[in-house]
C-alpha positions, 0 to 999 in steps of 0.5 A: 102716062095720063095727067093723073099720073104726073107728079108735082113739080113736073113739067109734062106736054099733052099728047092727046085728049080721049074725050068727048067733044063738049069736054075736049071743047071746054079744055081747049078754051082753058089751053089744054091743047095738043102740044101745051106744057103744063106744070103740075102744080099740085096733085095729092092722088085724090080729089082734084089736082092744080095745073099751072099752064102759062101764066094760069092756074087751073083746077081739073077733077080726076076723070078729066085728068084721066082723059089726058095722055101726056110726056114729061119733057 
């Protein structure tokens, strides 16, 4: 499932980013690696969504979530 997908609450680990490499770029200097937990902290299906990844909160647009293959753990 993409990071789109994920519901608020859940706790999802990143399995892969199908993105270019400016953006790739960009998510792993917020922590959005390979492996990384993150929490969705909030996700209405429309507009952007807010991740809680340690101890920071981030904001990401749909077509970025989108780019994210993650695994509820």
């Amino acid at each position: 499932m993409t990071l789109s997908e994920v519901k608020k609450g859940v706790r999802v680990r990143i399995k892969k980013i199908d993105a270019g490499q400016s953006l790739e770029l960009r998510l792993i200097g917020m922590g959005l690696i390979r492996g990384a937990e993150i929490e969705m902290h909030r996700n209405d299906f429309s507009g952007p969504a807010v991740l809680l990844v340690r101890t920071s909160r981030i904001i990401l647009g749909r077509g970025m979530l989108g780019k994210i293959t993650v695994e509820e753990i």
